[in-house]
TIZAVEX-824011 format. One line per 5 residues: number of its first residue (from 0); for each residue x, y, z of C-alpha. Coordinates in nm, 3 decimals, padded with zeros to 5 digits, m for minus. Example, Ala and Ser with C-alpha at 12.3 -4.5 7.8 and 13.67 -1.06 7.14 Angstrom:
# TIZAVEX-824011
0> 01.230,m00.450,00.780 | 01.367,m00.106,00.714
***
This chain:
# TIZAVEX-824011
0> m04.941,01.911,m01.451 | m04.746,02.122,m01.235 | m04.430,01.902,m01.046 | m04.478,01.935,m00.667 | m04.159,02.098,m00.486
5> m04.035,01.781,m00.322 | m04.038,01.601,m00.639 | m03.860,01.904,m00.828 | m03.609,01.942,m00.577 | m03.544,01.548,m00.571
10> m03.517,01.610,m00.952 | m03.264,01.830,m00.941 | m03.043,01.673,m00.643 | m03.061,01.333,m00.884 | m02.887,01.591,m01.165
15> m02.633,01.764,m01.017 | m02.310,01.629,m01.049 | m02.185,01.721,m00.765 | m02.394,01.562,m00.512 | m02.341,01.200,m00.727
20> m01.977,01.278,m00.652 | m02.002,01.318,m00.290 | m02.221,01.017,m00.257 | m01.998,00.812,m00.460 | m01.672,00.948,m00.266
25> m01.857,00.834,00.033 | m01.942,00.519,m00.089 | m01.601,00.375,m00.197 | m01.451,00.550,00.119 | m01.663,00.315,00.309
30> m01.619,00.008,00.068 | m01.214,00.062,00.144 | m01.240,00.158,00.521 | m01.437,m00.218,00.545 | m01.156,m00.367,00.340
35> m00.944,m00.664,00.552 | m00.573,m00.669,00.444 | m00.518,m00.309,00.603 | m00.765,m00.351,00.855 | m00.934,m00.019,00.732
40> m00.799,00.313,00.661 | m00.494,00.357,00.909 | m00.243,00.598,00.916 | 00.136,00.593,01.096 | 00.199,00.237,00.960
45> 00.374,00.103,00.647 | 00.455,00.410,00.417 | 00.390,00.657,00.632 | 00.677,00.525,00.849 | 00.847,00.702,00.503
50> 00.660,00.963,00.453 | 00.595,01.130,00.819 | 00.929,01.216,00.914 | 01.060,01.537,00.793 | 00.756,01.733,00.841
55> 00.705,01.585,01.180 | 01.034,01.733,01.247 | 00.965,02.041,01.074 | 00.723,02.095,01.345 | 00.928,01.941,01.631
60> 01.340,02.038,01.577 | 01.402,01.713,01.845 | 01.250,01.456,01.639 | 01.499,01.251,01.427 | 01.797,01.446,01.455
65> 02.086,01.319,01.282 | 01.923,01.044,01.101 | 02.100,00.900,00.811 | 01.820,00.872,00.557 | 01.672,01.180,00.633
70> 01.986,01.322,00.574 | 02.159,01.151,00.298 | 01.764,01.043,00.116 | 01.525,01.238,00.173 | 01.202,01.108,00.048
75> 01.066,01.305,m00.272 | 00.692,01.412,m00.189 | 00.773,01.773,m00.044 | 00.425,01.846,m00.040 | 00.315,01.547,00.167
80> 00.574,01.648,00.399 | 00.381,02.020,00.402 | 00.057,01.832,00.488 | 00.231,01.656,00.786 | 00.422,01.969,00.895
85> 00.093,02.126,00.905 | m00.103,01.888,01.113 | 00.182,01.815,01.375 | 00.264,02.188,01.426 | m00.167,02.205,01.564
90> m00.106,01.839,01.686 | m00.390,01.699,01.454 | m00.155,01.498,01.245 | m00.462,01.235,01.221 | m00.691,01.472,01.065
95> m00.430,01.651,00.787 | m00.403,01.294,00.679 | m00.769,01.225,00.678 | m00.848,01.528,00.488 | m00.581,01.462,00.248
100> m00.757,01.083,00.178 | m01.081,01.228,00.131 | m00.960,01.490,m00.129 | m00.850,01.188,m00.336 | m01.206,01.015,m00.254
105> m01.382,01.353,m00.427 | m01.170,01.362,m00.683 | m01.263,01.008,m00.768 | m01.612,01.116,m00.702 | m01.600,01.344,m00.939
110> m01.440,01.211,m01.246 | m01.699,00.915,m01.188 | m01.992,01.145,m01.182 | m01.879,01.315,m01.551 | m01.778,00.984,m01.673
115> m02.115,00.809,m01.618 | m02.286,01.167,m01.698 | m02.126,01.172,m02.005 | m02.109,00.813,m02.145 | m02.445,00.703,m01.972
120> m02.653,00.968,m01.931 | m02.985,00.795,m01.872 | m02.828,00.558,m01.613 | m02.542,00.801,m01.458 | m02.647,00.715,m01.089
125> m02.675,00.322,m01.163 | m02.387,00.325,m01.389 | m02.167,00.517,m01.112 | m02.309,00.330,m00.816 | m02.174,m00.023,m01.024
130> m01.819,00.133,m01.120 | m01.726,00.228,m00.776 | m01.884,m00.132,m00.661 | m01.615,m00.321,m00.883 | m01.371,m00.029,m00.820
135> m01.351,m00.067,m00.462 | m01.286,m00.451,m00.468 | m00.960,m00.452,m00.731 | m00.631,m00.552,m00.581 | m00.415,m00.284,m00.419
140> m00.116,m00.374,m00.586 | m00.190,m00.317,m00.990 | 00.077,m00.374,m01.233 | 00.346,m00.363,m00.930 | 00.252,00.001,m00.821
145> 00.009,00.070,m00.534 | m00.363,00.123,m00.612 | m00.564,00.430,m00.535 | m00.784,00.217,m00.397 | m00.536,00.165,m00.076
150> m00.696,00.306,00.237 | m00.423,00.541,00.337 | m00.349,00.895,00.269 | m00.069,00.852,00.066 | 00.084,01.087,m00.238
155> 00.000,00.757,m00.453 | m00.369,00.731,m00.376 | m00.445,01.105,m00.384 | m00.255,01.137,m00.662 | m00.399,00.891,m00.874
160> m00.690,00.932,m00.816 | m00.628,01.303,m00.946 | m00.500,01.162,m01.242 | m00.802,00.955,m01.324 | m00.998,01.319,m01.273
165> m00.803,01.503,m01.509 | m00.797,01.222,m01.751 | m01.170,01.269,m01.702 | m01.216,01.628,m01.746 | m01.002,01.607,m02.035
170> m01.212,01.350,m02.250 | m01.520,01.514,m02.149 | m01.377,01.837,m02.262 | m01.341,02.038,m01.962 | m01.007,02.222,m02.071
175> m00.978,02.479,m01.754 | m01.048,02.221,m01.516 | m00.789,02.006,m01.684 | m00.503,02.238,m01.724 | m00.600,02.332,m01.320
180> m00.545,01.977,m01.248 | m00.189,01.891,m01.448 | 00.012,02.074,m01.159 | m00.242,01.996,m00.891 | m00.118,01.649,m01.016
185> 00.237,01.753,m01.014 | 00.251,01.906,m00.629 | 00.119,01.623,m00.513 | 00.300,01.326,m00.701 | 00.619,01.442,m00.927
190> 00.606,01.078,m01.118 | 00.236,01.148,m01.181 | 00.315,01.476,m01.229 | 00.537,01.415,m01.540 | 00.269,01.166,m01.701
195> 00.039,01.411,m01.717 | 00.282,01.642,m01.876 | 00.327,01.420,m02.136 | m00.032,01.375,m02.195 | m00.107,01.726,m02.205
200> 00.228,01.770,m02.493 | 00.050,01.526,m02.691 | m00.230,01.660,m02.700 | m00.145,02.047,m02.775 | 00.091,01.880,m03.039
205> m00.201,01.667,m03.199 | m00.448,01.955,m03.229 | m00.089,02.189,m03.355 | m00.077,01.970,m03.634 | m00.448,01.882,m03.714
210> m00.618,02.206,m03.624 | m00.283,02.447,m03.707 | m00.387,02.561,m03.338 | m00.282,02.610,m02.983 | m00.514,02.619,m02.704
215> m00.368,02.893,m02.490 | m00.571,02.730,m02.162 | m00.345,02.395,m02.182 | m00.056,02.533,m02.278 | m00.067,02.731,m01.993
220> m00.137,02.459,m01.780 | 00.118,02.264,m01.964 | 00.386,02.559,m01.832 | 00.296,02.523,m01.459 | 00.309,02.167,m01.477
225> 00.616,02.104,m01.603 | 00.740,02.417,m01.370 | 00.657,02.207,m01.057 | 00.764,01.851,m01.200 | 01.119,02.037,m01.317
230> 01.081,02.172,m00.916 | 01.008,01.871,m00.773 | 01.276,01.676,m00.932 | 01.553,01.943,m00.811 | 01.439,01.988,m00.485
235> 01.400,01.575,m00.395 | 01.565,01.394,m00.690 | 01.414,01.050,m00.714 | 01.683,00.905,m00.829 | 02.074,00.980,m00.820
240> 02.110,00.786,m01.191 | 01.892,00.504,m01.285 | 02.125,00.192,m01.296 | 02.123,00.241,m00.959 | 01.736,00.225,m00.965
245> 01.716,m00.066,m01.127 | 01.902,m00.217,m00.937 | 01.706,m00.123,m00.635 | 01.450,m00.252,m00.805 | 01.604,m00.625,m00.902
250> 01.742,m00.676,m00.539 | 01.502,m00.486,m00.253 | 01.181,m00.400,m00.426 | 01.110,m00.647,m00.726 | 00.774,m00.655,m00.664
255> 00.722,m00.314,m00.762 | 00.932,m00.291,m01.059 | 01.115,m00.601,m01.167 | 00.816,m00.817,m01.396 | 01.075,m01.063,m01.514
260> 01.081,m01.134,m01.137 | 00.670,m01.197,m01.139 | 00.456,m01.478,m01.177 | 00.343,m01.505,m01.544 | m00.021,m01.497,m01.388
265> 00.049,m01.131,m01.275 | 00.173,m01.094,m01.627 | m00.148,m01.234,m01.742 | m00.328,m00.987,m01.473 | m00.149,m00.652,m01.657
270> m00.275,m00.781,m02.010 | m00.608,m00.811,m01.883 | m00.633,m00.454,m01.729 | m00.447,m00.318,m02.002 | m00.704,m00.467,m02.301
275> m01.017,m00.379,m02.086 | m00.922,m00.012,m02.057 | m00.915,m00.032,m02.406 | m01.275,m00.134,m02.462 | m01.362,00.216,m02.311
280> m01.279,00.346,m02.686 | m01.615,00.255,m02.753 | m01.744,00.481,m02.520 | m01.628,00.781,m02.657 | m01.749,01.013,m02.949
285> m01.572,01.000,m03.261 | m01.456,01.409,m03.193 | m01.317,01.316,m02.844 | m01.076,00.979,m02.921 | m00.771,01.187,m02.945
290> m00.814,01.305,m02.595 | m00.875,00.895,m02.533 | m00.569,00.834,m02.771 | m00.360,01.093,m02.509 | m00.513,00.995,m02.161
295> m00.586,00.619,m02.208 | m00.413,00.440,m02.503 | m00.088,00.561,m02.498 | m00.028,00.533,m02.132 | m00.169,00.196,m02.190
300> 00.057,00.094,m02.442 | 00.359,00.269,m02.255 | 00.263,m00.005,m01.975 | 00.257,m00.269,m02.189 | 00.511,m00.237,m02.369
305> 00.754,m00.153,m02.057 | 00.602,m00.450,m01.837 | 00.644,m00.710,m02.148 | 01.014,m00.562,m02.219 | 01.087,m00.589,m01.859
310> 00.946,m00.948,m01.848 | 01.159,m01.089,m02.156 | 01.459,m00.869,m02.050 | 01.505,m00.714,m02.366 | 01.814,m00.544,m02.364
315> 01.814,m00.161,m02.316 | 01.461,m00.120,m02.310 | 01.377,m00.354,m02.018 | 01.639,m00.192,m01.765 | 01.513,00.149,m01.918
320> 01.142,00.070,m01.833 | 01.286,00.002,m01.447 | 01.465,00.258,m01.430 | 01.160,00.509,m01.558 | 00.919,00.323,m01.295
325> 00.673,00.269,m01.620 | 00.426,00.071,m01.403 | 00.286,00.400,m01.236 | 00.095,00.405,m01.536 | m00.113,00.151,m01.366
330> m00.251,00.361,m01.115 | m00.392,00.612,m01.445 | m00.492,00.280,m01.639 | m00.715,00.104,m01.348 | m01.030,00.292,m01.386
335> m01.059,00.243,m01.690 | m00.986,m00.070,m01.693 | m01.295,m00.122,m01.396 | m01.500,00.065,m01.694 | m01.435,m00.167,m01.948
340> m01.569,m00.444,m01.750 | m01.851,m00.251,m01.734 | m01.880,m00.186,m02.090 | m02.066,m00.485,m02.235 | m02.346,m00.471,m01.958
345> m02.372,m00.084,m02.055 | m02.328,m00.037,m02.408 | m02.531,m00.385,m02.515 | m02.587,m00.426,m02.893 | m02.693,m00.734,m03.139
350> m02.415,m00.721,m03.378 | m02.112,m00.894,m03.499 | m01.889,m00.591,m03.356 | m02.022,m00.615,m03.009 | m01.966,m01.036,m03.049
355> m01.623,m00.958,m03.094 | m01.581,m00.707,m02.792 | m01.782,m00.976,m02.573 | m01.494,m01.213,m02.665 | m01.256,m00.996,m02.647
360> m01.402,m00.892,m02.311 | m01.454,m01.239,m02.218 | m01.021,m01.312,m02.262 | m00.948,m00.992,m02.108 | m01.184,m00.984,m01.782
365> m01.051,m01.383,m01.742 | m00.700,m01.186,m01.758 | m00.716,m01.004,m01.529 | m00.864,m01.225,m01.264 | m00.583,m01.447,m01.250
370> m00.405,m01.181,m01.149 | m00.269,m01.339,m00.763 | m00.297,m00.958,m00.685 | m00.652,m01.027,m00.587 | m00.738,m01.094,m00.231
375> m01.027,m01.264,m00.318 | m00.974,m01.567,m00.572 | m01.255,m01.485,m00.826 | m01.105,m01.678,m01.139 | m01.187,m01.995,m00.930
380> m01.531,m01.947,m00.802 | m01.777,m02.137,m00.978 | m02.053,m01.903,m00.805 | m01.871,m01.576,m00.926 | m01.814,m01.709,m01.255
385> m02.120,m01.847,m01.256 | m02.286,m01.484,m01.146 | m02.097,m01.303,m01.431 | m02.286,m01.532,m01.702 | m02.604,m01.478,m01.540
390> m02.579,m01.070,m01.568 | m02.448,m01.079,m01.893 | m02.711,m01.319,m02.024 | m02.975,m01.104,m01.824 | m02.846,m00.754,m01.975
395> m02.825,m00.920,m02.340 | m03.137,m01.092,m02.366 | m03.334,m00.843,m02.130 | m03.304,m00.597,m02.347 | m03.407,m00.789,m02.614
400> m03.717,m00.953,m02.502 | m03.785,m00.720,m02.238 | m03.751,m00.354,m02.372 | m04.110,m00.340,m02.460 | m04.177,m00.319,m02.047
405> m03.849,m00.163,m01.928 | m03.632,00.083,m02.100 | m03.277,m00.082,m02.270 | m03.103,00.157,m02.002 | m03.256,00.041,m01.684
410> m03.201,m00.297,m01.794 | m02.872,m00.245,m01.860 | m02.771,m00.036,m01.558 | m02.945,m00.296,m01.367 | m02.671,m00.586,m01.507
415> m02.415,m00.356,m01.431 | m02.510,m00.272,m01.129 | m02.583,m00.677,m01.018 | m02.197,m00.714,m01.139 | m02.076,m00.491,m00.905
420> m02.262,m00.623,m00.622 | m02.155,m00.980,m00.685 | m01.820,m00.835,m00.654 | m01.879,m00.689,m00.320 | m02.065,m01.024,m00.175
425> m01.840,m01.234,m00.305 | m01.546,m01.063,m00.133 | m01.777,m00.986,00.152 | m01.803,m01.400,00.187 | m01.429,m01.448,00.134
430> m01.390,m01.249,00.463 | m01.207,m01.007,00.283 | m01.460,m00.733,00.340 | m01.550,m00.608,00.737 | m01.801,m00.372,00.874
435> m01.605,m00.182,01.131 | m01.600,00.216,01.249 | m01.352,00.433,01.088 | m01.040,00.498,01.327 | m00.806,00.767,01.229
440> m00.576,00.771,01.485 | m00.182,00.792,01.412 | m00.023,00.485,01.444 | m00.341,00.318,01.577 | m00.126,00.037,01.737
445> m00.182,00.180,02.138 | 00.105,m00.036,02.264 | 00.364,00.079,02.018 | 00.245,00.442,02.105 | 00.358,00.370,02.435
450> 00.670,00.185,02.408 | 00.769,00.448,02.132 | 00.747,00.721,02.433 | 00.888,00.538,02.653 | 01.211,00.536,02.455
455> 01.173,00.881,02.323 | 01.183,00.974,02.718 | 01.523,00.777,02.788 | 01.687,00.839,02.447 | 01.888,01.176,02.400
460> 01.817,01.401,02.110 | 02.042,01.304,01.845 | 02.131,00.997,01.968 | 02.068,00.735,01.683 | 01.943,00.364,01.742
465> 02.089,00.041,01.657 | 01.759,m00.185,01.561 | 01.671,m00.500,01.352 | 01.589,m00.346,00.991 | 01.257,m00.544,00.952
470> 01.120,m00.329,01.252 | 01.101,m00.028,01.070 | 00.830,00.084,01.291 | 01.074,00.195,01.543 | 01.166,00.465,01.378
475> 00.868,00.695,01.372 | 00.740,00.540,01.704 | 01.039,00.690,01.891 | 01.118,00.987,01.677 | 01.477,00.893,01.730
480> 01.665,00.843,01.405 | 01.768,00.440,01.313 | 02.148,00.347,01.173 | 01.930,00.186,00.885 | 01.586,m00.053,00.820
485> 01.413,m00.218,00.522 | 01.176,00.037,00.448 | 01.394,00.407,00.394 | 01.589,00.230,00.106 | 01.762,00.533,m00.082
490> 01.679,00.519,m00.508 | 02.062,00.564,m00.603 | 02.330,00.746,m00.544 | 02.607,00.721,m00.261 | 02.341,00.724,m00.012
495> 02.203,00.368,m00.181 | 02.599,00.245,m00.112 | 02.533,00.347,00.187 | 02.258,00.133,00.268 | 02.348,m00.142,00.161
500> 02.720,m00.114,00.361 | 02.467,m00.048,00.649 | 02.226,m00.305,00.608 | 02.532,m00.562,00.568 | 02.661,m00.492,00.917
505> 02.312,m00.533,01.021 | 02.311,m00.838,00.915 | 02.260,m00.853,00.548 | 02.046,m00.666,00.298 | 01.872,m01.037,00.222
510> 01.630,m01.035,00.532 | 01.461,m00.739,00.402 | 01.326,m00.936,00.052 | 01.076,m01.192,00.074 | 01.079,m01.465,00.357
515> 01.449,m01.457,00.421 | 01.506,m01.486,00.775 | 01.575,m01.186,01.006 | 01.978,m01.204,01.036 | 01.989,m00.930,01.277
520> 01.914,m01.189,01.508 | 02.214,m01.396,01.485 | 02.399,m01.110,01.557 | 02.624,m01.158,01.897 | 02.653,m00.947,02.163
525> 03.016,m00.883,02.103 | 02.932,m00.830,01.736 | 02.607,m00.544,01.867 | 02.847,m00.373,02.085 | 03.116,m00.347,01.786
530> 02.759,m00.244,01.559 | 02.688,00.030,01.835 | 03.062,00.175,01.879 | 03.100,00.212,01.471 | 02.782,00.411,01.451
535> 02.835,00.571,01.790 | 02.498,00.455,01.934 | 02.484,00.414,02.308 | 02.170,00.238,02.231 | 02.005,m00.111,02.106
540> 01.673,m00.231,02.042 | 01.635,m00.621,02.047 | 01.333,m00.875,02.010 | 01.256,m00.949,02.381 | 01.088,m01.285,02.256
545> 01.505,m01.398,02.186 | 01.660,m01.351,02.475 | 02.019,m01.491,02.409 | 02.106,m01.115,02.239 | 02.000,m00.965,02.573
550> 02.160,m01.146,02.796 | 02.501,m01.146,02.625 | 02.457,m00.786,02.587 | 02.350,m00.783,02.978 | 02.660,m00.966,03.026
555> 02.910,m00.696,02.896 | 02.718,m00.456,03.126 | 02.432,m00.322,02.905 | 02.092,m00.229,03.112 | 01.771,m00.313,02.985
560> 01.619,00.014,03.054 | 01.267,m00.009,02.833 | 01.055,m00.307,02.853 | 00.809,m00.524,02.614 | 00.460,m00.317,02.633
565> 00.147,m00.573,02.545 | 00.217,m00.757,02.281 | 00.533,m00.520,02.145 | 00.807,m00.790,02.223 | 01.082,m00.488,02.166
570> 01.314,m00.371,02.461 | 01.549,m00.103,02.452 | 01.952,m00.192,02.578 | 02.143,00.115,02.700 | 02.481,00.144,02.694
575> 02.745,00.090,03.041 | 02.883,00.446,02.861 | 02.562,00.582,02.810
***
């Protein structure tokens, strides 16, 4: 019987891979944009108050002149700072970043879609639909490093999720569209960059030694890679030498890379990713597990073993896996760790080996839960717990008892698929997942827009700004450069001396860590003007909602010349020399 034309072409849409990844790219886009703790994808806030400077002056010469950290630190993603250059110079900052995201949401389209072709073939779409489900609802802080899953075009984000696509390509084989992707990896995230070198080494060295053999293709792409990580590192050094990182790390950031700092539960939380990823092993075809060995297991293990030395401060080795940043592996393990909790609903079996991945799923998954990462408390709902049992038990014995009506994959797809939804309700109850529109805007925050022109206006080029470190939003609000603030915090060097002799006459490097209070606040008018005349700033920004500061300052003969705009409680002190 001949297959009507709407059915064939429905046919061949359900095949092709790349439709699955645009529809799965949309999906988690979505899933992230509705996520609470960011309020949706946003853009001019948090890192980006980092990241946007130098190419926004790039494309304006007036913006930040003579600021210290741009100066003295520059930040090290010279390629972001191309994307930003770009979209300021047309005015369409908002959309450069947008774009950017979404290249990171195809990419994790894509290395979903030849994943789930590849391990599930009969139950790609289901299979695909349930790992971006579970996907989209992990933490956004993995292992101490920032998740892909963070709805903000950031280096991180696109760049993992570039990783997890050339990870893919490589295990499924696709060799040109791997060695392409090693220095698309490296232009956008050096760190990245340089993990992916070291996969790709192992992996030419591996098949050197087995197969007395070098393919030409990933050697090649091998060369460019390492060409634009060596490039990268020259051009914006991460770090001047890495005692100093570390101790960035142990006194300003520990949250990112200091685990003997941690809760053991977030300990616990790494373990658990870290063993599920490697259930995916079972997954793979006996011919491809040295590509898994490369991609998966050894930057597993490199986590691991760098979080645990860390943790137990071994000597050497713990400062050494600070001062290399080792939990950016996290970004490359998280998928497939999210695939190994899928693996028992996909892969189900009655034997004694998949009784012992069940409980070896069973320890891991419970792992990882208790991560405090999560914004949704999973480990200690009854009803999610309760939900996991009831897909597991439905996938198991369904396709026992039930494969005589319903194929074993449907079944199974099915569980998988009811896992991933449970995730997305449960959050969704929480209050931890919104509907709301999609709202690009730069700095979205209309009030700080305002006040940040407003003091652009009055403010000479050049002219630098005395303001409490924990508003770091000032900065890229007023394109007028800062003395310092908690969130430019140079990775070494004299420049990191710097800071912190800054940040002291501030008020003390302690009220940008945890809940210390803000000590720029006890700061004296006499003790402002002496801040201002060292730094030769003519102007101060104070917290209008303390008024003591401006009225001693008022009192020596400084104006307030820009006021509190909504609810931005900031006002702008000018100098009587000014």
């Amino acid at each position: 019987m001949t297959e009507s034309k709407p059915m064939e072409f429905v046919r061949r849409a359900a095949s092709s891979t790349w439709l699955m990844a645009l529809v799965l790219a949309l999906l988690l886009g979505v899933l992230v944009n509705w996520g609470a703790p960011l309020l949706g994808y946003v853009a001019g806030i948090g890192d980006h108050q980092v990241l946007s400077p130098q190419g926004i002056q790039w494309a304006n010469p007036n913006a930040f002149v003579g600021d210290w950290f741009m100066e003295a630190s520059p930040q090290p993603h010279w390629f972001f700072d191309i994307v930003t250059y770009l979209g300021a110079l047309v005015g369409r900052i908002s959309i450069a970043y947008f774009l950017f995201w979404c290249g990171g949401l195809i990419a994790f389209g894509f290395a979903t879609a030849i994943l789930a072709r590849h391990w599930t073939p009969r139950t790609r779409w289901i299979a695909g639909v349930a790992f971006t489900l579970v996907a989209s609802q992990t933490p956004w802080s993995i292992v101490g490093t920032g998740s892909p899953m963070i709805s903000m075009a950031l280096p991180a984000v696109t760049g993992g999720f570039l990783v997890y696509l050339f990870v893919a390509a490589l295990i499924t084989s696709r060799r040109m569209l791997t060695a392409i992707l090693g220095p698309v990896v490296a232009i956008v995230h050096v760190q990245q960059g340089s993990v992916v070198l070291i996969i790709l080494l192992v992996v030419l060295a591996i098949e050197l030694i087995r197969d007395r053999r070098v393919d030409w293709t990933l050697l090649i792409g091998a060369g460019a890679t390492a060409a634009f990580v060596i490039f990268g590192l020259v051009l914006r050094p991460v770090a001047a030498n890495l005692s100093d990182f570390v101790e960035v790390c142990n006194t300003v950031i520990p949250y990112h890379c200091a685990a003997h700092t941690w809760a053991v539960t977030k300990i616990f939380g790494g373990i658990g990713l870290i063993a599920l990823s490697a259930l995916t092993v079972f997954f793979v075809a006996r011919r491809e597990r040295i590509f898994w060995l490369a991609g998966v297991a050894l930057p597993g293990l490199g986590l691991l073993l760098g979080m645990l030395s860390d943790f137990f401060q071994i000597p050497v080795v713990g400062e050494l896996a600070q001062a290399t940043n080792v939990y950016r592996l996290a970004a490359l393990v998280l998928p497939f760790g999210v695939w190994g909790i899928l693996y028992p609903l996909l892969k189900p079996e009655w034997s004694r080996r998949y009784a012992l991945i069940v409980g070896v799923w069973v320890v891991s998954f419970g792992l990882f839960l208790v991560d405090p990462s999560w914004y949704q408390v999973y480990a200690k709902n009854p009803v999610f717990l309760l939900g996991i049992l009831v897909c597991a038990g439905f996938v198991v014995l369904g396709a026992r008892y039930l494969g005589s009506r319903y194929s074993g994959e449907f079944i199974t797809g099915i569980g998988a698929l009811a896992l991933g939804t449970l995730f997305v309700l449960m959050t969704a109850v929480g209050g931890q997942l919104i509907a709301r529109p999609l709202t690009i805007t730069f700095t979205p925050d209309a009030y700080i827009r305002q006040w940040g022109r407003s003091v652009e206006r009055i403010v000479p080029v050049g002219e630098q700004l005395v303001a409490p470190p924990m508003s770091s939003w000032v900065k890229l609000a007023t394109e007028r450069g800062v003395v310092a603030d908690c969130k430019d915090v140079p990775y070494g060097g004299t420049a990191w001396k710097q800071w912190n002799e800054r940040l002291t006459d501030l008020g003390g490097v302690l009220q940008c860590v945890g809940d210390h209070p803000a000590q720029f606040g006890a700061l004296d008018g006499p003790q402002l003007v002496a801040l201002a005349d060292k730094y030769k700033s003519h102007y101060i920004v104070l917290d209008g909602s303390a008024p003591d500061q401006i009225t001693e300052l008022q009192d020596l003969g400084w104006k307030k010349v820009v006021k509190p705009v909504g609810d931005i409680t900031a006002v702008l002190m000018k100098s009587p020399d000014a």
